[in-house]
MITI-565200 format. One line per field, with one value per residue: residue number from 0; residue in three letters; chain; y negated, z, x negated of N, C-alpha, C in turn. Coordinates in nm, 4 decimals. Layout:
MITI-565200
i c(NUM/...)
aa c(ALA/...)
ch c(A/...)
n_yy c(Y/...)
n_zz c(Z/...)
n_xx c(X/...)
ca_yy c(Y/...)
ca_zz c(Z/...)
ca_xx c(X/...)
c_yy c(Y/...)
c_zz c(Z/...)
c_xx c(X/...)
END
This chain:
MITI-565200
i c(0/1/2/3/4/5/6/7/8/9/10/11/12/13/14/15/16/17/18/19/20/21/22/23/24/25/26/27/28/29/30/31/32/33/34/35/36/37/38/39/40/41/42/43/44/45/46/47/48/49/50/51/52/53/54/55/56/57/58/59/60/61/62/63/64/65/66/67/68/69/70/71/72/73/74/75/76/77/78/79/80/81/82/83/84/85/86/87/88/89/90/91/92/93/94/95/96/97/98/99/100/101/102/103/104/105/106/107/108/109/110/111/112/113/114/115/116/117/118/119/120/121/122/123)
aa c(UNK/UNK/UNK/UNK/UNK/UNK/UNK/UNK/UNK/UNK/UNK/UNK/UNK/UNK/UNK/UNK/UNK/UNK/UNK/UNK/UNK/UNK/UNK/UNK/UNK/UNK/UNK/UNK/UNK/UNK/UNK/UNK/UNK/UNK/UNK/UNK/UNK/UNK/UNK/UNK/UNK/UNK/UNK/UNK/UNK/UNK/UNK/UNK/UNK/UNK/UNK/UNK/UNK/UNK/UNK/UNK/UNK/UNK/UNK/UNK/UNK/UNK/UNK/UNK/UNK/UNK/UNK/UNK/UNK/UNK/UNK/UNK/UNK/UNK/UNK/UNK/UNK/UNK/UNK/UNK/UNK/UNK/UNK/UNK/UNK/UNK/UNK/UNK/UNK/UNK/UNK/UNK/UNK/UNK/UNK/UNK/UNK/UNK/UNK/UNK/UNK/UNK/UNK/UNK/UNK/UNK/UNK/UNK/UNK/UNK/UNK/UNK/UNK/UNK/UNK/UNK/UNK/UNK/UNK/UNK/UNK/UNK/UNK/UNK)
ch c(A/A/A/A/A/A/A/A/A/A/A/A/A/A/A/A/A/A/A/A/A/A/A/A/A/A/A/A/A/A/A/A/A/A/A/A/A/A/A/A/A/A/A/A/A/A/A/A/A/A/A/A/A/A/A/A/A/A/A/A/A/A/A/A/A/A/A/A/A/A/A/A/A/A/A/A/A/A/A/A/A/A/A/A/A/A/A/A/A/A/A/A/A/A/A/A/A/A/A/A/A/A/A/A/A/A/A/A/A/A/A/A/A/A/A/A/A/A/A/A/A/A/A/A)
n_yy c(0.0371/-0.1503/-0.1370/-0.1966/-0.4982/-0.6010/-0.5873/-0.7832/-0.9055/-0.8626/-0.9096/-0.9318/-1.1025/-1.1582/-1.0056/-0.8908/-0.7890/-0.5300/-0.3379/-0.1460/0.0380/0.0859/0.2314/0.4802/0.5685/0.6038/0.8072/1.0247/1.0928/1.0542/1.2366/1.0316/0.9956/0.9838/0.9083/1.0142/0.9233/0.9997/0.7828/0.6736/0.6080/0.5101/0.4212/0.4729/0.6536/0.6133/0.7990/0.6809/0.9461/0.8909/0.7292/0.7126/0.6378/0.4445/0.3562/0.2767/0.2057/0.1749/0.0669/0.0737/-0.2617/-0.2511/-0.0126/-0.0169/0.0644/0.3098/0.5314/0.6026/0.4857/0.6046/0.8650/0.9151/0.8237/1.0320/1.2310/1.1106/1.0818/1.3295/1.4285/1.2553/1.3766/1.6981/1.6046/1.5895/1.3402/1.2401/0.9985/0.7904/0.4206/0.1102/-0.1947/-0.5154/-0.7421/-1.0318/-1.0136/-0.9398/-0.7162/-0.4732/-0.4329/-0.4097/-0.1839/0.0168/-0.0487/0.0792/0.2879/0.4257/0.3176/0.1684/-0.1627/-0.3606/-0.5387/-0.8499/-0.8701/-0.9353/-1.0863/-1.1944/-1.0123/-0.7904/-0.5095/-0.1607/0.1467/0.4946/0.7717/1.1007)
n_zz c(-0.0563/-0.1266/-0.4072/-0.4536/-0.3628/-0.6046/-0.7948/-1.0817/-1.1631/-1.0577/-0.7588/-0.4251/-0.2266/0.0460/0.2235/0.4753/0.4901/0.4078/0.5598/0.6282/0.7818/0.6982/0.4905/0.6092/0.7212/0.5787/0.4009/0.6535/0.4626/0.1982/-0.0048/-0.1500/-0.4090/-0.5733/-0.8481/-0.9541/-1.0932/-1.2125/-1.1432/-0.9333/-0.7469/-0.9033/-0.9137/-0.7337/-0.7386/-0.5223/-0.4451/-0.2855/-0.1200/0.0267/-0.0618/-0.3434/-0.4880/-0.6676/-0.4905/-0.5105/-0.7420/-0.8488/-1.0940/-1.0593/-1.1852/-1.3486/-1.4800/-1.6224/-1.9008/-1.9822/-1.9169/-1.6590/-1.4982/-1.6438/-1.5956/-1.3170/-1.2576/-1.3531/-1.1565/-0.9185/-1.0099/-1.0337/-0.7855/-0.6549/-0.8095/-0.7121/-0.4687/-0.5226/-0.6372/-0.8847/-1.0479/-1.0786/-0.8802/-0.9358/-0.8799/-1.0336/-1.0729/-1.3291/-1.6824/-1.6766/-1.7646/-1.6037/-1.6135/-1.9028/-1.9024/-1.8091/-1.9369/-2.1856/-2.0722/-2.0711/-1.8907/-1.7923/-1.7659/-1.4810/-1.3863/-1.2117/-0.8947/-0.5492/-0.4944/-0.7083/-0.8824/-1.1403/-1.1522/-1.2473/-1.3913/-1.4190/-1.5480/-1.4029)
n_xx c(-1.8218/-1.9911/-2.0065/-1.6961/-1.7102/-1.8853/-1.7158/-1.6246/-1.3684/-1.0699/-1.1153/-1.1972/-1.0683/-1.0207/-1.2231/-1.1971/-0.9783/-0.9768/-1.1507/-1.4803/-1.3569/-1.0952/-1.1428/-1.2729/-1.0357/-0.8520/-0.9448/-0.7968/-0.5658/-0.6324/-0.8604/-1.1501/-1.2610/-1.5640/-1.7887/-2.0478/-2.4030/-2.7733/-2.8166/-2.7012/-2.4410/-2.1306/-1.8489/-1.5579/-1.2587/-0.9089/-0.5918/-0.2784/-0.0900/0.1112/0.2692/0.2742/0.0916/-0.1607/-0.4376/-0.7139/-0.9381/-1.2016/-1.5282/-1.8977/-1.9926/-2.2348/-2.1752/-1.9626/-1.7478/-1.8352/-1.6576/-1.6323/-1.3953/-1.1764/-1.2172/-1.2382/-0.9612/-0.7945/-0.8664/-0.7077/-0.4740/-0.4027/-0.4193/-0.1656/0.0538/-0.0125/0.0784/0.3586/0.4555/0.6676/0.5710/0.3288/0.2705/0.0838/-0.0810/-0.2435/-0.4998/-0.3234/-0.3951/-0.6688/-0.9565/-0.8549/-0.6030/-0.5807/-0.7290/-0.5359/-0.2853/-0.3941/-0.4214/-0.1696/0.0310/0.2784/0.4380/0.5828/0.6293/0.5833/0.4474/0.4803/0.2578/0.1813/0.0415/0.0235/0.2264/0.2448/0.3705/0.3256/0.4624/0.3750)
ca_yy c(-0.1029/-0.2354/-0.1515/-0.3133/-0.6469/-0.6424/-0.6422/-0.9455/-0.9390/-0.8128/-0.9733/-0.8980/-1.2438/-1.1520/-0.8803/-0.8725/-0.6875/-0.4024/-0.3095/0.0311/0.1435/0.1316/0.3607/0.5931/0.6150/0.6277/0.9635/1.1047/1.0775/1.1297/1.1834/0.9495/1.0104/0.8925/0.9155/0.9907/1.0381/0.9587/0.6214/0.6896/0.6256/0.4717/0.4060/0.5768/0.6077/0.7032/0.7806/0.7150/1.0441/0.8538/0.6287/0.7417/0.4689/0.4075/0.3014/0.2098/0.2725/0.0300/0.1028/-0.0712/-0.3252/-0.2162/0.1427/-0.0207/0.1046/0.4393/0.5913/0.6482/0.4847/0.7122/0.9665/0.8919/0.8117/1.1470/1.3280/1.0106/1.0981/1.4763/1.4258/1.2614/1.5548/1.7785/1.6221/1.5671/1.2624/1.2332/0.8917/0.7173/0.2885/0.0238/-0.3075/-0.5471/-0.9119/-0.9981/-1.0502/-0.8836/-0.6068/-0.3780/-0.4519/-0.4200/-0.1057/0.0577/-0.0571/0.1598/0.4519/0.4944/0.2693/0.0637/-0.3329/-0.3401/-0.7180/-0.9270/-0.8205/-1.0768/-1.1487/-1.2163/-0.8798/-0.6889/-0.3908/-0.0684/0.2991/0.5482/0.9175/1.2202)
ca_zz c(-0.0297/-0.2091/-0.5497/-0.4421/-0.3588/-0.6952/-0.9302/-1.1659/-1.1454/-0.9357/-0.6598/-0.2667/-0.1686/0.2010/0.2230/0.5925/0.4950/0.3422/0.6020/0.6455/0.9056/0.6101/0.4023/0.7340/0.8019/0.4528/0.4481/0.6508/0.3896/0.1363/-0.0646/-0.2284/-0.5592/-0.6745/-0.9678/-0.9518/-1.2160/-1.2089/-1.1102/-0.8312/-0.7051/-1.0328/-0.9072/-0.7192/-0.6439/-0.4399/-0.4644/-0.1494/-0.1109/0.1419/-0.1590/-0.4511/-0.5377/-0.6841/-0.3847/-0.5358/-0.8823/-0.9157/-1.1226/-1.0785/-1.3357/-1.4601/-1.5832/-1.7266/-2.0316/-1.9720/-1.9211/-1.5222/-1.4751/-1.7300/-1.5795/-1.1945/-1.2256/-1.3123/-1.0245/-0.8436/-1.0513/-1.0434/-0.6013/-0.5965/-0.8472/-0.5870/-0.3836/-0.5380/-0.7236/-1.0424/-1.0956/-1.0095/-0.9306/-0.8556/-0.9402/-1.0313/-1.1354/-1.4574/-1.7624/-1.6680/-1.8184/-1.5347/-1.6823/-2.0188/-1.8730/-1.7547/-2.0331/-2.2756/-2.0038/-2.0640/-1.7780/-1.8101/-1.6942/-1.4365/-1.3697/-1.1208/-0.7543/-0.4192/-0.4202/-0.8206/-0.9793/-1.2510/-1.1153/-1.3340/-1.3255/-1.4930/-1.5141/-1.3725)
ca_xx c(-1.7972/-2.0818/-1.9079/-1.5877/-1.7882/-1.9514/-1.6725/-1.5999/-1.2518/-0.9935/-1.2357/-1.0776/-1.0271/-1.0683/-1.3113/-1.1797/-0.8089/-1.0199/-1.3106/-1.5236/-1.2852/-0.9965/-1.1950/-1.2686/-0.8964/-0.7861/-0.9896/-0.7390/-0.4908/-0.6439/-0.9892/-1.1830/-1.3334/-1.6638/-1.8320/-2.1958/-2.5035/-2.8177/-2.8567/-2.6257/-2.2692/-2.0727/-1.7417/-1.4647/-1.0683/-0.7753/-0.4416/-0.1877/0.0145/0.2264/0.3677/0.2745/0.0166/-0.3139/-0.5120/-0.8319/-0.9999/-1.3277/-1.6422/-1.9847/-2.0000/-2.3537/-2.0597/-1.8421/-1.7567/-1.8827/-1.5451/-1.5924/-1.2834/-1.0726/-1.2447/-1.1741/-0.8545/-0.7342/-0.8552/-0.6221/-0.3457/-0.3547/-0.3491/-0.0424/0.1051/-0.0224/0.1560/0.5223/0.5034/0.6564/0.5166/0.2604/0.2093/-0.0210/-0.0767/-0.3152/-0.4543/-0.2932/-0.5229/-0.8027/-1.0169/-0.7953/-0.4765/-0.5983/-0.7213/-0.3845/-0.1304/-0.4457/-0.3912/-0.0008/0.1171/0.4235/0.4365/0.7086/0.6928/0.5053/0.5057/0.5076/0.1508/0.1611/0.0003/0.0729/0.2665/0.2742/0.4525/0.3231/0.5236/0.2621)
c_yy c(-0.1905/-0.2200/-0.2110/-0.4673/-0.7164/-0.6404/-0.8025/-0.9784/-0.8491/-0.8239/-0.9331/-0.9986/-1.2918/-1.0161/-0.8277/-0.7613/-0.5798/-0.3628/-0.1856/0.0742/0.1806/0.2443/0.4846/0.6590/0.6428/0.7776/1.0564/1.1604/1.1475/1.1550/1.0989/0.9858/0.9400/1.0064/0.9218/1.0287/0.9781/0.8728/0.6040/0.6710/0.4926/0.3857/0.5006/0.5224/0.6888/0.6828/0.7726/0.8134/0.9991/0.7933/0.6690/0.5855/0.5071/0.3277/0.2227/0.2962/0.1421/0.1191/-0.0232/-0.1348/-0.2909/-0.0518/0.0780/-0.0351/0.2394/0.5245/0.6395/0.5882/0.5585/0.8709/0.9949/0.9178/0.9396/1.2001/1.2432/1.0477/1.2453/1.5001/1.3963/1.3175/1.6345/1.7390/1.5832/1.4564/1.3125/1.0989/0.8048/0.5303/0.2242/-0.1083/-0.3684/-0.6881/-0.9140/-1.0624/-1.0404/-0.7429/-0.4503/-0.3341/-0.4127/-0.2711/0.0484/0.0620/0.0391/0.3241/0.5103/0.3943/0.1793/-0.0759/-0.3165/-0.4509/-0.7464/-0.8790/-0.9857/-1.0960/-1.1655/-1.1447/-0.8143/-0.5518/-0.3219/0.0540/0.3578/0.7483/1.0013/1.3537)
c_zz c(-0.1183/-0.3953/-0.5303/-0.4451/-0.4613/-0.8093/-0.9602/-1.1540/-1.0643/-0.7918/-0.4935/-0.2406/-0.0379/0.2207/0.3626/0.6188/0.4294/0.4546/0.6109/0.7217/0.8112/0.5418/0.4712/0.7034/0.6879/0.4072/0.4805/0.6033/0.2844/0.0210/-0.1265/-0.3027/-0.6120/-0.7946/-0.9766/-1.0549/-1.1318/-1.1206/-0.9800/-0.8155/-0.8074/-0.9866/-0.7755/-0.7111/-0.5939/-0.4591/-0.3171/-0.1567/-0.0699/0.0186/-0.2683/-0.5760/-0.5715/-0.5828/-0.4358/-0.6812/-0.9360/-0.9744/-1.1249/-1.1852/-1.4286/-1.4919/-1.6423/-1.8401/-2.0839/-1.9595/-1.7593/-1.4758/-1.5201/-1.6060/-1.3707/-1.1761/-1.2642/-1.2280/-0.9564/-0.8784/-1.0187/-0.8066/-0.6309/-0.7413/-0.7369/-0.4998/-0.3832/-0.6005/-0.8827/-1.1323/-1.0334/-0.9973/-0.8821/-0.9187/-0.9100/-1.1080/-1.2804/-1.5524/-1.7719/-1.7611/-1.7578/-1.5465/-1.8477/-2.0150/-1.8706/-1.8857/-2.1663/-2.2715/-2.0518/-1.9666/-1.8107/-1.7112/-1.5747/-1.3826/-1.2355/-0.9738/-0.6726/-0.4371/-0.5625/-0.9084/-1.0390/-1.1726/-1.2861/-1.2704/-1.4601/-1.4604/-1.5052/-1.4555)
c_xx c(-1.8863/-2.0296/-1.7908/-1.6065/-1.8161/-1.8875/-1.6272/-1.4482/-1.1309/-1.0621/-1.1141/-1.1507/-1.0547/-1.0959/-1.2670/-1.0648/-0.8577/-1.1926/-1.3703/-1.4192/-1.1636/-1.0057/-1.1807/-1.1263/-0.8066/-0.7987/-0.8820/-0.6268/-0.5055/-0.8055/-0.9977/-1.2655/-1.4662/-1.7593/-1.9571/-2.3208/-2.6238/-2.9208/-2.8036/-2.5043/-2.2051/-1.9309/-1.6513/-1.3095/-1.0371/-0.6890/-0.4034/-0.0886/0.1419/0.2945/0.3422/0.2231/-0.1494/-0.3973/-0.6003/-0.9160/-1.1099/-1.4521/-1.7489/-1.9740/-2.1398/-2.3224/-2.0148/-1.8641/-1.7589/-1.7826/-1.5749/-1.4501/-1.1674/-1.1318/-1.1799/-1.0222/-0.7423/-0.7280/-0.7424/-0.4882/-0.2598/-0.3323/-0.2204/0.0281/0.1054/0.0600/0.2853/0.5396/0.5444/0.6395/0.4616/0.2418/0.1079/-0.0087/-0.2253/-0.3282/-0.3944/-0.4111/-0.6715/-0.7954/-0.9021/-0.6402/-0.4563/-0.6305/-0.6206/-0.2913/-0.2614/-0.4072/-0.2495/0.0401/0.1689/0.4112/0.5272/0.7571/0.5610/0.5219/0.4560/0.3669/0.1070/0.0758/0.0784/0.1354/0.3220/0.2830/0.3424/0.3941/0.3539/0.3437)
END
């Protein structure tokens, strides 16, 4: 949670629709990934099995750059493989670093969704 808080962009708006108990219960779904050296806990993500979605893929901002996000987001990708996707989406703000991100990874635009983010596919 404290790395979600502290990024610069893609900011959660109402910290309230994402609380510890989401994370808890998200768990039983499916792991969550972090990224650790050092210095300590870097980043992490999740994929949703149930949909075949990128849950969550943030790195602290004093990583970025470091490739923990490239690196995360495989393990995220290779779950929902495991578990029958053959393509994964998510979305996100447009014109950020996280977008700029994504369309580097392979992932395809797929237009704006209802709450005005970038939605992208990418084949697994």
């Amino acid at each position: 949670m404290r790395i979600r808080a502290a990024v610069q962009e893609n900011r959660l708006r109402d910290p309230s629709r994402v609380p510890a108990s989401a994370y808890q219960a998200f768990l039983a779904v499916s792991p969550i990934w972090l990224f650790e050296d050092e210095g300590g806990i870097r980043g992490f993500a999740a994929a949703d099995p149930r949909d075949g979605s990128i849950w969550a893929l943030f790195t602290d901002p004093a990583a970025e750059g470091r490739g923990v996000g490239k690196a995360l987001l495989s393990y995220a990708l290779n779950d929902l493989k495991q578990a029958g996707w053959e393509q994964a989406h998510l979305s996100t703000d447009c014109g950020t670093r996280a977008d700029r991100f994504y369309r580097a990874q392979g992932w395809a635009p797929t237009g704006l969704t209802e709450g005005g983010e970038q939605g992208f596919v990418r084949a697994l």
